[in-house]
N, C-alpha and C positions, 0 to 999 in steps of 0.2 A: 145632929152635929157630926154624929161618925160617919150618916152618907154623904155628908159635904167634904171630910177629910180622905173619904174611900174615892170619890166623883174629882178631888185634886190630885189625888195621887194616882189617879186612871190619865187622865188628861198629861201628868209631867212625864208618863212613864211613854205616854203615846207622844208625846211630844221632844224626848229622846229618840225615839225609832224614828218619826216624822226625819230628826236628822240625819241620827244616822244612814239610812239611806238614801238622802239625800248625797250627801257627803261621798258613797262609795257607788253610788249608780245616778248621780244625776237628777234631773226634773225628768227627762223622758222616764226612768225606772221609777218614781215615786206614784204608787199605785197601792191604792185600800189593802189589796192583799200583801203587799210587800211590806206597810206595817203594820200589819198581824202579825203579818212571821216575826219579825221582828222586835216587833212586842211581847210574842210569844201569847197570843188571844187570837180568837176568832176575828173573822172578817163583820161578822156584825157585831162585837163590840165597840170594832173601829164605826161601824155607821151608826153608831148609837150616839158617839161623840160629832163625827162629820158626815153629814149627810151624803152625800158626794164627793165627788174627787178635786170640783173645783172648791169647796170648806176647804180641805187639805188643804190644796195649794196655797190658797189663804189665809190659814193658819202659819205653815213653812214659811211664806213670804213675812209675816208680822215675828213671828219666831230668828228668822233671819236679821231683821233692825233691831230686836229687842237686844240680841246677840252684840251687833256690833256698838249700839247706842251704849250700853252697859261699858263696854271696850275703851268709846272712847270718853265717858264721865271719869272714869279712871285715870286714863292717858290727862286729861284733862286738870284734873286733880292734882297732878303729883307734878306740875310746871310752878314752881315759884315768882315767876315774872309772867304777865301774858306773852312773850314769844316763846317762851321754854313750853308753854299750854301750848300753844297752836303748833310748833313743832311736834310735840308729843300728841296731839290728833292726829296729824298729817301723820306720823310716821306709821301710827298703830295701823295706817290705813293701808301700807305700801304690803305686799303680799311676799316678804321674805321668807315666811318657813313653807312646810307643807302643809300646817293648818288652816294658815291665810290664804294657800294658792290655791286648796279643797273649798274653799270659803265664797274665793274670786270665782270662779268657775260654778257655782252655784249662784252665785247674783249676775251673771253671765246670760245664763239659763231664763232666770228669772226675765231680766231686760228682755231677753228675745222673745218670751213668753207674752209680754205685756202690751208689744204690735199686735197683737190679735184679740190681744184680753181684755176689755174694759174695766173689768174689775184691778186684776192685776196691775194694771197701767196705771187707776187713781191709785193705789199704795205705794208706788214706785215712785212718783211725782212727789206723795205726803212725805214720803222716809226721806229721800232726797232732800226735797225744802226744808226739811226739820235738821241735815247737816250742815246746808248752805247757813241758814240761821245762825247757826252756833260757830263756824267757821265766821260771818260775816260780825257778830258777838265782837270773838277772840280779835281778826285784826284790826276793830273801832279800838279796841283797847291798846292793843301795842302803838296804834295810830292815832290817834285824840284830835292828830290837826289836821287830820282829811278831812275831807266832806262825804257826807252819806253817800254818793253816787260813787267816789272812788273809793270808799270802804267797800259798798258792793260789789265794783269790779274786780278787784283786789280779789273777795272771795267766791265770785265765780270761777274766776281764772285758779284760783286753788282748788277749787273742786273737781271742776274739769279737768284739773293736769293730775290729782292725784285719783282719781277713777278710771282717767285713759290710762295710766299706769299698771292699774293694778288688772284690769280689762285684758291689756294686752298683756303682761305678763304671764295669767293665766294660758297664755298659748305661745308662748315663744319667753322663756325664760332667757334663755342665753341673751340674747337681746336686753331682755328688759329685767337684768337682773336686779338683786335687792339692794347692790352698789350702787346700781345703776338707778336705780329710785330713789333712794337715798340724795345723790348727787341734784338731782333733778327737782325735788322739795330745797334741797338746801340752795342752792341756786336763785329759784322763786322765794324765800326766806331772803336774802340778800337785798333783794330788791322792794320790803317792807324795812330792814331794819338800817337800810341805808339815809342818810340825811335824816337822822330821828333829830324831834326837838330837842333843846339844852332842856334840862334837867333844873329844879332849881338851883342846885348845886353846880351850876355853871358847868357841866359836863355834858354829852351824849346820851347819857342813860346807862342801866344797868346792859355789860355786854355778857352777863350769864349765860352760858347754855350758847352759845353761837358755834359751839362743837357740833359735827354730826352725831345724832341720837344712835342707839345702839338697835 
C-alpha cells in the first residue's frame, strides 16, 4: 500500500513538471530531461514512469483535458438556469488572463502536433467531442423546442467560435482581446436566448444571468 501511495505521488509530482514546462517552454521544449530537472529526479526515473517521449506527450495531452474538463464541471455548476451554465462554459473557455493564454498556446501546440501524430490526433478528436457533448447537453436544455439537428448546430458553431477565439488570441491578443471574446460568446448567447418559449407562467423565461460573465 505505501508503494502504491510512493508510485502516485511519483506520478502527481512528474505530472506537475509535465506542466510546468510545458507552460514555460512549450511542446517543442517538453523532453524526458527537462522533467527531471524539473522534478528534481533522474532522467530514468522519468522513463520508469514514461517510456518515451511520445508516453509524455500523452500523458500532457490527457493532463491538459483533465485540466480544463475539471474547469469547466465547475463553470458548469455554479449556472442556476442552463443559459447562466453554458455562458459559464463558454466563458471559462475565452483565454482572458495569462493562465488561460499559457494554457491556449499549449493546446495550440498540441493541435499542430496532432497533423503528424495519430495518436495525438485520436485524443484531440475524443477531448473535443467530449466538450461538443456537453456544450450540445447545455443548449437542448436552455432550447427544449429545437430539434436535435439544430441543438447540434447550435453547438458546433459554439465550439468553433469559442476555440477560434481562444486559438487566436494566443497570438494576437490586442485583436482578440478578453473584451473582445467576451462580446463575441455573448452575441452568439443572444441568438439561443432570443424567441425562447413562454414559460408556463405565460412569460419568456427566467432572463437571469443575460449580463456579461466576468
Amino acid at each position: 500500500m505505501a508503494r502504491r501511495r510512493d508510485l502516485e505521488g511519483h506520478r502527481e509530482r512528474l505530472s506537475a513538471a509535465t506542466w510546468s514546462v510545458l507552460a514555460e517552454h512549450g511542446l517543442a521544449g517538453l523532453t524526458l530531461r527537462a522533467v527531471a530537472e524539473r522534478a528534481g529526479c533522474s532522467t530514468g526515473l522519468v522513463l520508469h514512469t514514461f517510456p518515451d517521449k511520445q508516453a509524455l506527450l500523452v500523458h500532457a495531452r490527457t493532463l491538459l483535458h483533465e485540466r480544463t474538463a475539471a474547469r469547466a464541471d465547475a463553470a458548469q455548476e455554479s449556472g442556476s438556469e442552463p443559459l447562466d451554465a453554458l455562458r459559464a462554459v463558454l466563458m471559462q473557455v475565452a483565454s482572458g488572463s495569462d493562465d488561460k493564454r499559457e494554457e491556449a498556446r499549449v493546446w495550440v501546440g498540441f493541435l499542430a502536433a496532432a497533423l503528424a501524430d495519430p495518436e495525438l490526433a485520436r485524443l484531440h478528436r475524443a477531448h473535443n467531442r467530449a466538450f461538443l457533448r456537453r456544450i450540445r447537453q447545455l443548449v437542448a436544455a436552455c432550447r427544449p423546442d429545437w430539434s436535435p439537428e439544430r441543438v447540434a448546430r447550435s453547438a458546433t458553431t459554439l465550439v468553433a467560435l469559442v476555440e477560434g477565439l481562444n486559438a487566436l488570441a494566443a497570438v494576437d491578443l490586442d485583436t482578440y482581446s478578453a473584451a473582445a471574446q467576451r462580446e463575441a460568446i455573448e452575441a452568439a448567447l443572444r441568438q439561443i436566448r432570443a424567441e425562447r418559449p413562454l414559460s408556463p407562467h405565460g412569460d419568456t423565461g427566467s432572463t437571469a444571468g443575460s449580463g456579461v460573465s466576468g
